[in-house]
Structures are given as structure tokens and as C-alpha cells.
C-alpha positions in Angstrom: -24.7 4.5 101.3 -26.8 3.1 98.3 -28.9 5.4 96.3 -31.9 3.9 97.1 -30.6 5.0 100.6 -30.3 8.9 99.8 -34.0 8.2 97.7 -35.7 7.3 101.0 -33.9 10.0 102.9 -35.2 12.4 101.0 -38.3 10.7 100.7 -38.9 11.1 104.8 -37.4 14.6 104.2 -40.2 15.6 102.7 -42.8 14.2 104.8 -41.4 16.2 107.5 -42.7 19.2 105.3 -45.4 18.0 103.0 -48.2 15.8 103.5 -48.4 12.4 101.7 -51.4 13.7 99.5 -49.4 16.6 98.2 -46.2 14.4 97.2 -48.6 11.7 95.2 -50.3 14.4 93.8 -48.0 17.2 92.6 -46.5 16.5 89.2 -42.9 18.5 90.3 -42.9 17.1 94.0 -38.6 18.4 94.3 -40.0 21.5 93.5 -42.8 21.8 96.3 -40.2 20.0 98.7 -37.5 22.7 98.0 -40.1 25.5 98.4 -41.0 23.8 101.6 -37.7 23.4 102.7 -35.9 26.8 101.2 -39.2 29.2 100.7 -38.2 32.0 98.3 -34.5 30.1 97.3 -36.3 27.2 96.6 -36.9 28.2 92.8 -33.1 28.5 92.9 -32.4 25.4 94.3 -34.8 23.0 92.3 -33.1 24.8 89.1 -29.8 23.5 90.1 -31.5 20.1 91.1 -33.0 20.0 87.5 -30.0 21.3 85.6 -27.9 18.1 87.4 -30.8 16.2 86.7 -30.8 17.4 82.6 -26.8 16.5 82.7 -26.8 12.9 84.4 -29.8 12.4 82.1 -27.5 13.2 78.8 -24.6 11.2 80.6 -26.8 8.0 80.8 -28.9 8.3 77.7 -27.6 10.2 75.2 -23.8 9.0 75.9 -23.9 5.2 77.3 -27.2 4.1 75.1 -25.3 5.3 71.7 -22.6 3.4 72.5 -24.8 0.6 73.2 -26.0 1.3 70.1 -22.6 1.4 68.4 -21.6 -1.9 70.0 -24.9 -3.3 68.2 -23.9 -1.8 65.0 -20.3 -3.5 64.7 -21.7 -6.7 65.3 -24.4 -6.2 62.6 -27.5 -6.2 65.2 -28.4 -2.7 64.6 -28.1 -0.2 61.4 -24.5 0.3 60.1 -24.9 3.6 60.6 -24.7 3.8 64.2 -21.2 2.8 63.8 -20.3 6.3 61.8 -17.7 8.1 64.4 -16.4 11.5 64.4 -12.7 11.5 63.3 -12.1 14.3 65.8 -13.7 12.9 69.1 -14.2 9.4 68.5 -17.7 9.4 69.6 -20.5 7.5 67.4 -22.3 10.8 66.4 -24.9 9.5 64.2 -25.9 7.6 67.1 -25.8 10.4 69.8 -28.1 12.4 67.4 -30.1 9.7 66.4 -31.4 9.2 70.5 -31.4 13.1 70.7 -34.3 13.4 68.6 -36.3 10.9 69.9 -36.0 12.2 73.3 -36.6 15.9 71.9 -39.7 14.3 69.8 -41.2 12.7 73.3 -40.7 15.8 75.5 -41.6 18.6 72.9 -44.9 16.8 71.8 -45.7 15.1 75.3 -47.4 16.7 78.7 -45.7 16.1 81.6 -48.0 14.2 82.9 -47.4 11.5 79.9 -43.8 12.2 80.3 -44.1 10.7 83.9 -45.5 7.7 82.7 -42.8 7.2 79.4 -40.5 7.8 82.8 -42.1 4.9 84.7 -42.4 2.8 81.8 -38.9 3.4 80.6 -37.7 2.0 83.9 -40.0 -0.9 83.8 -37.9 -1.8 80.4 -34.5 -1.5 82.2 -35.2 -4.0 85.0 -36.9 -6.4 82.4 -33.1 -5.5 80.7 -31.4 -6.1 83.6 -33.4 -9.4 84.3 -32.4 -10.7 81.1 -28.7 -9.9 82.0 -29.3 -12.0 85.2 -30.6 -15.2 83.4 -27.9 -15.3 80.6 -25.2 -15.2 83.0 -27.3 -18.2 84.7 -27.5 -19.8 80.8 -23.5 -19.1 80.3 -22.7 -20.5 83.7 -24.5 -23.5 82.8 -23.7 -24.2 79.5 -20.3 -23.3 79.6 -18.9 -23.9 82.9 -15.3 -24.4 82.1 -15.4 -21.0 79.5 -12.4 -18.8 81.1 -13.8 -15.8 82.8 -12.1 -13.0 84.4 -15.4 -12.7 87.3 -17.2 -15.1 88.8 -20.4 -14.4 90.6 -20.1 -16.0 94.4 -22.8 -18.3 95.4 -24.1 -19.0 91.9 -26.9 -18.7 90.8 -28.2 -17.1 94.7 -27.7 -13.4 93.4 -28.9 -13.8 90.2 -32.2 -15.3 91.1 -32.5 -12.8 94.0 -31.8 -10.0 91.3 -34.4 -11.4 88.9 -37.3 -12.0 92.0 -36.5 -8.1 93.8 -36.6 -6.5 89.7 -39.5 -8.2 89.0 -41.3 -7.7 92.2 -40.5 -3.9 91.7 -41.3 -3.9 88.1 -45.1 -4.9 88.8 -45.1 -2.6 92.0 -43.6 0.8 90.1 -47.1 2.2 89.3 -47.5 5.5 91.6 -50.7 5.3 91.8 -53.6 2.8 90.5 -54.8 5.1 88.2 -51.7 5.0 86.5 -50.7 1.2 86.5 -52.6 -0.1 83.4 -50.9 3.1 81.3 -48.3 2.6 82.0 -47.8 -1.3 81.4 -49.7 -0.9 77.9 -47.3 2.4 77.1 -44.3 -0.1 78.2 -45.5 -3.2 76.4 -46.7 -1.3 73.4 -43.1 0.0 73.0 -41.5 -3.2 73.7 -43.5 -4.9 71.6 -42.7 -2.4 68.7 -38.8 -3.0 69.3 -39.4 -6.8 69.4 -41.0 -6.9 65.7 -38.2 -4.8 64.5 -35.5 -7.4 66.5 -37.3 -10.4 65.0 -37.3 -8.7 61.4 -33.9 -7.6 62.0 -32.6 -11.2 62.7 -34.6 -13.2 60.5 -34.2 -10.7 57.2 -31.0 -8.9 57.5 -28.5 -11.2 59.8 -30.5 -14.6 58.3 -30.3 -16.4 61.5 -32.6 -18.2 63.7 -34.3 -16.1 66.3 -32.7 -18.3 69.3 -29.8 -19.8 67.7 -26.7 -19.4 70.2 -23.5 -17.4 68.9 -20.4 -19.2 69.5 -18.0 -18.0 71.7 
């Protein structure tokens, strides 16, 4: 089963339990759901949940994003020292620490109610990511169709418009409530928008090239 699968499982879980108004408008729902569910153990329970939670969370940004960041280095898109890598472990250090403090910056001077929203809007930026991905494997496909490849997508280009339609329809349906849509597309725009100056800067002042000039393969 997907995890979107286990997501709404959980989701009709707790509707067994909870009303609807208490899920939209508790900032910890896992933690009413487990009190719910487990009464007194439930502290216990949604500590666990939260300590995974804390340790997938360092697994998929603090590990996989520096080497993103890393990769971006080498190739002289990002700053050289992103590349630095401890002789011991191999691991890109500077970078690790580097996305360390900006999460630790967000969540020691946010409220968790902002930090919901950075949440939202931090997903909002991975399907536009992902979106991206799907329409420069459409631009490869078509502009070089005979470039050796070791995976082909089936029924080109079905999945990757599918992928780019589904994304985009959840990216402008991800608000929570109506309150919160227009925060949190300004606090994902604003930061987008923030990254994209620095990109074009980058590119135009450090690597001198043109902002949509193709790299050859």
C-alpha cells in the first residue's frame, strides 16, 4: 500500500474518535488522536511518533538535501564550499551544518503555528520541484530521442503530464483551511522568489552563462 494509503487510514482513524472540527482545528492533531485512541499512554505514544518523525525528518533534509547541495557544488551551481567532505565519513559536512542552522533558525524563532505554514509551503516547493523534473524529462525525450538511456518512461509523455496535472492540482488545493491559503502561497512565493534572484545572480555573475542556455550532454 502507498503512503497516501496509510495517510487516509489514519485519517478515517481518527474520525472514528475526533470530530472533523477538532482535527482542522488542533495544531498537534496525532497528539489528540493518540489521546483519543490510547488515553493516559497516548503522551507515550505520540513521543515515539514525534521522535520517528524528528529522525525521517533529518534522513530527508538534513542528509539527502546536502547532498543535493554537494552535487550542486561540484558542478559549480552552488558555493564551493558545500563540496568540503569529512576525510573520516565522507559526508559533505559543511553542507549538513549549513541546512542545520537554517532549520534550527526557523523552528527556534517561529510559532508553531507559522511552522505549519513553512510546512505547507515547503511542500508546495517540492511538487513545483518535482513538476519541473516531469517536464525536463518531456524536454530530454524530445530533444534527444536517440541519447542512450538506461530507463525509459512507458507511454511517453502519458505519466509525465499526468504527474505534472495531479501535483499541480494538489499544489493549489494544499491550503488546510481558507484562512491559511493566501499565507501560505506569499510565504512559498516569497521564498522562491528569494532563491530565484540568487539562481539568476549565480548564473549570470559567477558561472557567466545564459540563464536558459542548454548544457551539453
Amino acid at each position: 500500500m502507498c503512503y497516501a494509503g496509510y495517510i487516509y487510514l489514519l485519517y478515517l482513524g481518527a474520525s472514528k474518535y475526533l470530530t472533523p472540527e477538532t482535527l482542522i482545528g488542533t495544531p498537534i492533531p496525532y497528539l489528540d488522536y493518540a489521546n483519543a485512541v490510547f488515553g493516559k499512554a497516548g503522551l507515550l505514544f505520540a513521543t515515539v511518533m514525534a521522535i520517528a518523525a524528528t529522525c525521517s525528518t533529518v534522513n530527508t533534509v538534513l542528509a539527502s538535501v546536502s547532498r543535493m547541495l554537494q552535487g550542486m557544488a561540484e558542478n559549480g551551481q552552488s558555493f564551493p564550499q558545500l563540496k568540503i567532505t569529512s576525510k573520516r565519513f565522507g559526508t559533505p559536512w559543511v553542507a549538513i551544518v549549513f541546512m542545520s542552522l537554517m532549520v534550527s533558525i526557523f523552528m527556534i524563532t517561529m510559532s508553531i503555528d507559522f511552522i505549519i505554514v513553512l510546512v505547507i509551503s515547503a511542500s508546495t516547493s517540492w511538487l513545483l520541484a518535482y513538476i519541473i523534473a516531469h517536464v525536463d524529462v518531456i524536454v530530454l525525450r524530445i530533444r534527444y530521442p536517440e541519447l542512450p538511456r538506461p530507463y525509459k518512461s512507458p507511454f511517453f509523455p502519458v505519466p509525465q503530464l499526468l504527474g505534472v496535472i495531479g501535483m499541480g492540482y494538489v499544489a493549489f488545493n494544499n491550503s488546510p483551511t481558507p484562512e491559511l491559503t493566501q499565507q501560505i502561497y506569499l510565504t512559498a512565493g516569497s521564498i522562491l522568489l528569494v532563491i530565484s534572484i540568487i539562481a539568476i545572480l549565480w548564473i549570470k555573475l559567477y558561472m557567466k552563462k545564459g540563464l536558459f542556455t542548454p548544457e551539453k550532454l
